[in-house]
Backbone as ProteinMPNN parsed JSONL, in Angstrom:
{"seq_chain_A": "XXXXXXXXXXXXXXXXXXXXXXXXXXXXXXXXXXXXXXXXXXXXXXXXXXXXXXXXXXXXXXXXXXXXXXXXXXXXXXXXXXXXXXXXXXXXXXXXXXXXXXXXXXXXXXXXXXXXXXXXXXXXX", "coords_chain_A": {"N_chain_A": [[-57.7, 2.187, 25.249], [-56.17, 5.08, 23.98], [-55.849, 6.816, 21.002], [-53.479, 7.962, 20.239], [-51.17, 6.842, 21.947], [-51.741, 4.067, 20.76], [-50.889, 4.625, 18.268], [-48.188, 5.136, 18.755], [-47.159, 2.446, 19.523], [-47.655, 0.806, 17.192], [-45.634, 2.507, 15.905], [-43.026, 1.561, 16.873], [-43.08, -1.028, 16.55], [-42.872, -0.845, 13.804], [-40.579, 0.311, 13.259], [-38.419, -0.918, 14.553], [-38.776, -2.959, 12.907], [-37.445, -1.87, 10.574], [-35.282, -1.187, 11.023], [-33.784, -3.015, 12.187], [-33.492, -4.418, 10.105], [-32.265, -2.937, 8.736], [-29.57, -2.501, 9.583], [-28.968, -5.333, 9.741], [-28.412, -5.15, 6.386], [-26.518, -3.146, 6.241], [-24.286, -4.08, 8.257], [-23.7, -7.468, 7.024], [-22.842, -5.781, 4.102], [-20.412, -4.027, 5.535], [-18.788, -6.173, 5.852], [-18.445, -7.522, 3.656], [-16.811, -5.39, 2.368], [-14.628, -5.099, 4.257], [-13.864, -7.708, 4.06], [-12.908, -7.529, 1.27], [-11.075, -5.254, 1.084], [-9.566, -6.027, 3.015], [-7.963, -8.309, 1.485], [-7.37, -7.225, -1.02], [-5.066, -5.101, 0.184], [-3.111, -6.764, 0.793], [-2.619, -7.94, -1.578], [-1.751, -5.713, -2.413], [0.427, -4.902, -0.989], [2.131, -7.088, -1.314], [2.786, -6.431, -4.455], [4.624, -3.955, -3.678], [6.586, -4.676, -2.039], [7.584, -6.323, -4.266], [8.195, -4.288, -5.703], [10.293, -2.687, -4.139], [13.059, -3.318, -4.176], [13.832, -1.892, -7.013], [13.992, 1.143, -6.197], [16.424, 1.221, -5.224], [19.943, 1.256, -5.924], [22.075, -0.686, -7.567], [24.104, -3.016, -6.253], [25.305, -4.458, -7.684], [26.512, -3.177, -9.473], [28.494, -1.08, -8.464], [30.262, -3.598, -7.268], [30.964, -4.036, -9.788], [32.479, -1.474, -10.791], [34.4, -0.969, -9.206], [35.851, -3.293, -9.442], [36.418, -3.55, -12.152], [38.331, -1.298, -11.818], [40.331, -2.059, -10.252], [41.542, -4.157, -12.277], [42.569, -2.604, -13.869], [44.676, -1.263, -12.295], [45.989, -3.697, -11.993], [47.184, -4.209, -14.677], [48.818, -2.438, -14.505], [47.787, 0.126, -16.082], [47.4, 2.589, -14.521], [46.594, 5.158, -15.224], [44.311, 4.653, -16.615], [43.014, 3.706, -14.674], [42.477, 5.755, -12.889], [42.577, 8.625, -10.365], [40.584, 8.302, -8.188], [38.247, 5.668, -6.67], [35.307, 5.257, -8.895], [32.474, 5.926, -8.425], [29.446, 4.177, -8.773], [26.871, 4.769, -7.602], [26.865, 7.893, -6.865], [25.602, 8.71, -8.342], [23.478, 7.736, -9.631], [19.654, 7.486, -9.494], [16.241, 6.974, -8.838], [13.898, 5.926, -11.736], [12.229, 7.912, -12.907], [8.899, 7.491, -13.786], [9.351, 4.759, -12.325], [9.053, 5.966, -9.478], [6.578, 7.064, -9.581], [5.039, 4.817, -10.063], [5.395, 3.615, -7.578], [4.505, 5.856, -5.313], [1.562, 5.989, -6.445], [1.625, 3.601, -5.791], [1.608, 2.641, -2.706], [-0.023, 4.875, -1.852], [-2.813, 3.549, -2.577], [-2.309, 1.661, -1.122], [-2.741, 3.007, 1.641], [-5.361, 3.91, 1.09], [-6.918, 1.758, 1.187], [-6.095, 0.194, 3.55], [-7.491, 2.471, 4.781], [-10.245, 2.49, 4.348], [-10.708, -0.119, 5.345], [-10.289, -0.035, 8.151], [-12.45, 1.954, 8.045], [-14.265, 0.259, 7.649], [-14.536, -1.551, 10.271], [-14.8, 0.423, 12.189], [-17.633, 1.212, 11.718], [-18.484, -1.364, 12.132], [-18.477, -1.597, 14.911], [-19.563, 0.119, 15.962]], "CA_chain_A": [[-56.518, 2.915, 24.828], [-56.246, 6.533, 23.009], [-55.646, 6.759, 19.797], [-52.02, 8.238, 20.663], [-50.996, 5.205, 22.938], [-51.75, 2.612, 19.834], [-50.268, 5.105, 17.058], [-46.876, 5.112, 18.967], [-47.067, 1.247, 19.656], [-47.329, 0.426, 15.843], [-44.563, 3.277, 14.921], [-42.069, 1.256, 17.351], [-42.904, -2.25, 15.889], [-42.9, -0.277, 12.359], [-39.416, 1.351, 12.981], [-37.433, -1.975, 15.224], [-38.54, -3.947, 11.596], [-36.964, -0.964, 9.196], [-33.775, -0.778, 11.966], [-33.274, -4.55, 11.853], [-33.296, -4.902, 8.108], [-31.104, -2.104, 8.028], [-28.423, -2.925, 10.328], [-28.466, -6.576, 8.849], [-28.23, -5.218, 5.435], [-25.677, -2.779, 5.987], [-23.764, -5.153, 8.527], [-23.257, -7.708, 5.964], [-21.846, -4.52, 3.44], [-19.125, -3.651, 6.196], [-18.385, -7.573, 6.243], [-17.489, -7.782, 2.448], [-15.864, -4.14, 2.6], [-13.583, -5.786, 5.429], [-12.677, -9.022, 3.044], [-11.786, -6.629, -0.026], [-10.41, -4.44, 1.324], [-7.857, -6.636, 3.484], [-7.555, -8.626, 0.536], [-6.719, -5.761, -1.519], [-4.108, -4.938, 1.201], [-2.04, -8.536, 0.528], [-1.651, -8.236, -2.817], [-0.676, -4.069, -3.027], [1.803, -4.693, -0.347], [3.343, -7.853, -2.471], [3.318, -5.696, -5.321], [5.116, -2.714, -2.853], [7.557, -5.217, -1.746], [8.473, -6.515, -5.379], [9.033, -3.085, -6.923], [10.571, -1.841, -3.674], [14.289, -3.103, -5.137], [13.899, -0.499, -7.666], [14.156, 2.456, -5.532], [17.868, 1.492, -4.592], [20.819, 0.794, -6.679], [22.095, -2.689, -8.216], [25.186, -3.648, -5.492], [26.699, -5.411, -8.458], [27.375, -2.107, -10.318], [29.55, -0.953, -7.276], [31.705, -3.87, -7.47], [31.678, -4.226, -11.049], [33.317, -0.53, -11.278], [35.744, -1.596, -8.46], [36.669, -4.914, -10.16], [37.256, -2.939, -13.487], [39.619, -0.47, -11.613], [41.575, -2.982, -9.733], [42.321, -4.85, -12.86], [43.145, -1.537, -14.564], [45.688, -1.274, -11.516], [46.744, -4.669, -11.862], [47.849, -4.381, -15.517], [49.571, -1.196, -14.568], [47.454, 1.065, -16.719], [46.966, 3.329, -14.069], [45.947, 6.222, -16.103], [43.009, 4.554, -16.848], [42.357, 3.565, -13.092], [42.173, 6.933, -12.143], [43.224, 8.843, -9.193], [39.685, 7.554, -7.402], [37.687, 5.135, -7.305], [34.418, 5.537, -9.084], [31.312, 5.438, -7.431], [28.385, 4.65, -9.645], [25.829, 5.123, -6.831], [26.92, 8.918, -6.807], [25.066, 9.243, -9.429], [22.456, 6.826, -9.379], [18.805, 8.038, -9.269], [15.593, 5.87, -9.465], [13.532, 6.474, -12.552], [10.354, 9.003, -12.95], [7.401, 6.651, -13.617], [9.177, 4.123, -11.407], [8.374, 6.742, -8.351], [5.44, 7.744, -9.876], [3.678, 3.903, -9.744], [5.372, 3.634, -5.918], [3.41, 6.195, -4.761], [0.58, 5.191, -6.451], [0.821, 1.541, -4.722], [1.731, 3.289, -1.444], [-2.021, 5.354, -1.999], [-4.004, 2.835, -3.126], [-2.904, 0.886, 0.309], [-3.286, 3.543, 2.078], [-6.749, 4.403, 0.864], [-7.573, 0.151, 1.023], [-6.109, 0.638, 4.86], [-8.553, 3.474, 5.664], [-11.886, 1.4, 3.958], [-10.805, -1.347, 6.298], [-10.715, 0.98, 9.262], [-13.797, 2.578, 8.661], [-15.566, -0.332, 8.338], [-14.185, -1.819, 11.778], [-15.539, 1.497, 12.845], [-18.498, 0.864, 11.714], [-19.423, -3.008, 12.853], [-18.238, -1.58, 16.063], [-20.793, 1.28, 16.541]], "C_chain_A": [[-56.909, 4.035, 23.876], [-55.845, 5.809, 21.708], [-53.618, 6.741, 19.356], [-51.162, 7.376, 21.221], [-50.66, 4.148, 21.225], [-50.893, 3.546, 18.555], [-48.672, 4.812, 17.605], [-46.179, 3.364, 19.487], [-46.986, 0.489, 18.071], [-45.975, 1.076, 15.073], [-43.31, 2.427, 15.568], [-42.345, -0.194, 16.974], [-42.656, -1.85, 14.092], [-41.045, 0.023, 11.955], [-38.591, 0.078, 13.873], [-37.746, -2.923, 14.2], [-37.378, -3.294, 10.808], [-35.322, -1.493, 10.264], [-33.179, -2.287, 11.982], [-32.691, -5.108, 10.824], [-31.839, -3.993, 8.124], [-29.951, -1.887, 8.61], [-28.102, -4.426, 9.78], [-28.211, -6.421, 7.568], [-26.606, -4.221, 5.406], [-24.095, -3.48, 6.933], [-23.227, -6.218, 7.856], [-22.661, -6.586, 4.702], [-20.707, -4.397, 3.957], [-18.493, -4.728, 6.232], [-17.709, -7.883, 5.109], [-16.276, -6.331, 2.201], [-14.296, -4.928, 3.222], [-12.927, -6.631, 4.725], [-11.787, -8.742, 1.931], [-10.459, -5.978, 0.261], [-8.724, -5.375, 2.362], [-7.083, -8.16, 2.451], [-6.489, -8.135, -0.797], [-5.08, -5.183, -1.371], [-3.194, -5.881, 0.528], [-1.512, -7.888, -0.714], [-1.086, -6.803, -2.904], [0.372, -4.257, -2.243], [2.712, -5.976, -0.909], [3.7, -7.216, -3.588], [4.746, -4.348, -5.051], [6.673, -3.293, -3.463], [8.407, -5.565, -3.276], [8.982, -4.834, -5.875], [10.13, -2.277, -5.363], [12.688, -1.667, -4.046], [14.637, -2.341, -6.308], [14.097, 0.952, -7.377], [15.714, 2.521, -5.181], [18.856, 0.98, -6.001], [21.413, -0.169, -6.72], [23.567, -2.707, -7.34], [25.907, -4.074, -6.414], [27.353, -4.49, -9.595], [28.564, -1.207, -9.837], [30.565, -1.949, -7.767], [31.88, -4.351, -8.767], [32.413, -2.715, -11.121], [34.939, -0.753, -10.475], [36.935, -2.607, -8.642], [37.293, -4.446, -11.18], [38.382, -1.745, -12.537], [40.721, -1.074, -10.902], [42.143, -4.198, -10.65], [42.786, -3.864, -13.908], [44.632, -1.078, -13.935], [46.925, -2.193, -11.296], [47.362, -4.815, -13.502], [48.764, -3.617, -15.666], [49.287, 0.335, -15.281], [46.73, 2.175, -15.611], [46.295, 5.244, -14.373], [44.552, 6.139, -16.343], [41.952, 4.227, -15.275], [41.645, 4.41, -12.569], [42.703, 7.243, -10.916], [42.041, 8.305, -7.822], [39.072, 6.963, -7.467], [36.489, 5.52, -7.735], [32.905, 4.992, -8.729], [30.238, 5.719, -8.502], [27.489, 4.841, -8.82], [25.314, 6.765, -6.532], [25.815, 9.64, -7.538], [23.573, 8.89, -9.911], [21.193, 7.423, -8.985], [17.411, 6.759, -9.677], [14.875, 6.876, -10.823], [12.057, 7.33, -12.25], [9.615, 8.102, -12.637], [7.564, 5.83, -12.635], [8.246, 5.111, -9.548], [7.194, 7.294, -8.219], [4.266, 6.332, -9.274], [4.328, 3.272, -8.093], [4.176, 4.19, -5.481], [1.978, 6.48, -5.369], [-0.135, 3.678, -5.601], [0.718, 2.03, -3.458], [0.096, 4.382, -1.207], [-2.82, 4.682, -2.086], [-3.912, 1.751, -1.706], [-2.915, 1.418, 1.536], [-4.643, 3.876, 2.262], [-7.325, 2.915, 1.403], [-7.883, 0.153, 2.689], [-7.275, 1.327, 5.501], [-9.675, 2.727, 5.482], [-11.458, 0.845, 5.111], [-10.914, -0.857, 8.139], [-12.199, 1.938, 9.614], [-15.233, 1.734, 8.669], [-15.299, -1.245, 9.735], [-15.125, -0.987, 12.246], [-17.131, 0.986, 12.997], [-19.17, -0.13, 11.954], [-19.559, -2.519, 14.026], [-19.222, -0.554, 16.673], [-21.864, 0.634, 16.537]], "O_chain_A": [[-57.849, 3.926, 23.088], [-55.605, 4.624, 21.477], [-52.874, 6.037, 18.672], [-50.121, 7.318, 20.567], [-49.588, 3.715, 20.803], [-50.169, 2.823, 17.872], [-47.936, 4.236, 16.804], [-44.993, 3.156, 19.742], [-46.168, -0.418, 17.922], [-45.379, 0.591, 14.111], [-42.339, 2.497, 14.815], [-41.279, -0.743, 17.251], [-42.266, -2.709, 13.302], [-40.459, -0.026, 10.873], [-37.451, 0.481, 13.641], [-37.075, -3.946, 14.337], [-36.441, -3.985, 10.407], [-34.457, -2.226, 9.783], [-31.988, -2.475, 11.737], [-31.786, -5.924, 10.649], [-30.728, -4.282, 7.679], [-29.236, -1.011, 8.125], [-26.955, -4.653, 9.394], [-27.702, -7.445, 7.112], [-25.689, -4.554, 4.656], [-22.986, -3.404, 6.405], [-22.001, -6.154, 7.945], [-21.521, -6.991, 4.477], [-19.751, -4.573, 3.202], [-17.364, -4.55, 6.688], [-16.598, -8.409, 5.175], [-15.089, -6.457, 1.901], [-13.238, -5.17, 2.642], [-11.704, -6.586, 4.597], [-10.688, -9.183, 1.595], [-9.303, -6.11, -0.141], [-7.498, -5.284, 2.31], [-6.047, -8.785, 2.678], [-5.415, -8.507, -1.269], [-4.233, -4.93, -2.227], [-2.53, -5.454, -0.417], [-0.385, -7.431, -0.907], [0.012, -6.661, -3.442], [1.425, -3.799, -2.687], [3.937, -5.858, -0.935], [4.887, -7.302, -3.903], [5.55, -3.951, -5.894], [7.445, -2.971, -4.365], [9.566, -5.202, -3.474], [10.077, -4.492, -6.322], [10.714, -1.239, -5.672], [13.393, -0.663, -4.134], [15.833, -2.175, -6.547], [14.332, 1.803, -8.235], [16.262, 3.586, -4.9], [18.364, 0.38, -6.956], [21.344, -0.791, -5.66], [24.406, -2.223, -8.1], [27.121, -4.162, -6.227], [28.279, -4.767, -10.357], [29.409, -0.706, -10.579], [31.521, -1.607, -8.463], [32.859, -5.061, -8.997], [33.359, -2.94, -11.876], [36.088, -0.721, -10.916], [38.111, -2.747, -8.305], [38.485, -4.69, -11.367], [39.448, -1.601, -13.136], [41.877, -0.653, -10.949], [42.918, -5.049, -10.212], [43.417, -4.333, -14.856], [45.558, -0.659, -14.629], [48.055, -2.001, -10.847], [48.178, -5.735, -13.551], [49.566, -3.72, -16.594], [50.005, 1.333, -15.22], [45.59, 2.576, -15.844], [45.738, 6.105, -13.692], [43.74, 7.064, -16.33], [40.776, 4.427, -14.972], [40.584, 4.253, -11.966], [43.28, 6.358, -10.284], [42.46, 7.982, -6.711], [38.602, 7.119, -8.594], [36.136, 6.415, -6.967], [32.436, 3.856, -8.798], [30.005, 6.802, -9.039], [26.708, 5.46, -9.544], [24.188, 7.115, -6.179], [25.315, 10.753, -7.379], [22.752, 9.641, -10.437], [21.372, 8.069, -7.953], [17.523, 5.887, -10.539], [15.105, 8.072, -11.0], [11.142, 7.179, -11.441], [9.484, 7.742, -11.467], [6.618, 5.683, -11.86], [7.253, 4.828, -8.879], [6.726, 7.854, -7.228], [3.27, 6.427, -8.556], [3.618, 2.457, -7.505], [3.122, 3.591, -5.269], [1.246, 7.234, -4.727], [-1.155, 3.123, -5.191], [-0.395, 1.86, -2.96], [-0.629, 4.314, -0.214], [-3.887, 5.098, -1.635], [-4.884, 1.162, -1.232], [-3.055, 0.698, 2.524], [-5.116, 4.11, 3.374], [-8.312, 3.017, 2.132], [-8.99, 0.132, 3.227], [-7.899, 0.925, 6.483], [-10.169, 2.247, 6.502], [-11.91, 1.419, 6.102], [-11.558, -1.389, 9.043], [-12.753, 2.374, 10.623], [-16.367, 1.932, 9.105], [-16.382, -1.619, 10.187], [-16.189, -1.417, 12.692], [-17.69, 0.531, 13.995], [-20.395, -0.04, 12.032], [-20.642, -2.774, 14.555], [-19.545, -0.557, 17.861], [-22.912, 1.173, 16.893]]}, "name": "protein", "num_of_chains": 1, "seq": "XXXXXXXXXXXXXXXXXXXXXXXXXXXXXXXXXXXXXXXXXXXXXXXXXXXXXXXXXXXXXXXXXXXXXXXXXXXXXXXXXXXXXXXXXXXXXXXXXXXXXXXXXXXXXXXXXXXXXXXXXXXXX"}
């Protein structure tokens, strides 16, 4: 055998060691990626879900304004009733920071989402 022959027979047992290691090392990586990350996932979307009753308005402030004007009606003090009823929802807005740490949680499981997608990607290549 040449010299050329045996140099390219050691570089392909040299380089199917390095490629082994380094598909089993980064293989395991995409494997804990995958557990965080859809770990991750769980709890930001329980957090989502609890704060997501904050974005809407409290149902029981509706019919508490309703209840106070139909016993404003029923004592006869219609003056104080008013000519309509009053809608506190009209008015109703959620707060700043609340919308601020939404879409924060809504990013952060977005971003968790994509990790977990790109390492799929990646076991799969």
């Amino acid at each position: 055998k040449d010299k050329r022959s045996r140099f390219w027979g050691v570089y392909k047992r040299v380089a199917e060691e390095h490629d082994g290691e380094f598909l089993e090392r980064y293989t395991s990586d995409m494997d804990i990626v995958l557990v965080f990350s859809g770990l991750f996932s769980a709890v930001s979307t329980s957090f989502i879900v609890a704060m997501e009753s904050n974005l809407s308005p409290d149902p029981s402030d509706t019919t508490n304004a309703l209840l106070k004007q139909l016993v404003y009606i029923g004592l006869g003090n219609l003056a104080a009733a008013g000519p309509a009823p009053a809608d506190p929802v009209s008015t109703w807005s959620p707060a700043a920071p609340t919308l601020w740490i939404q879409t924060i949680a809504y990013a952060s499981l977005s971003m968790s989402l994509l990790a977990a997608f790109g390492a799929v990607l990646g076991k799969q290549w």
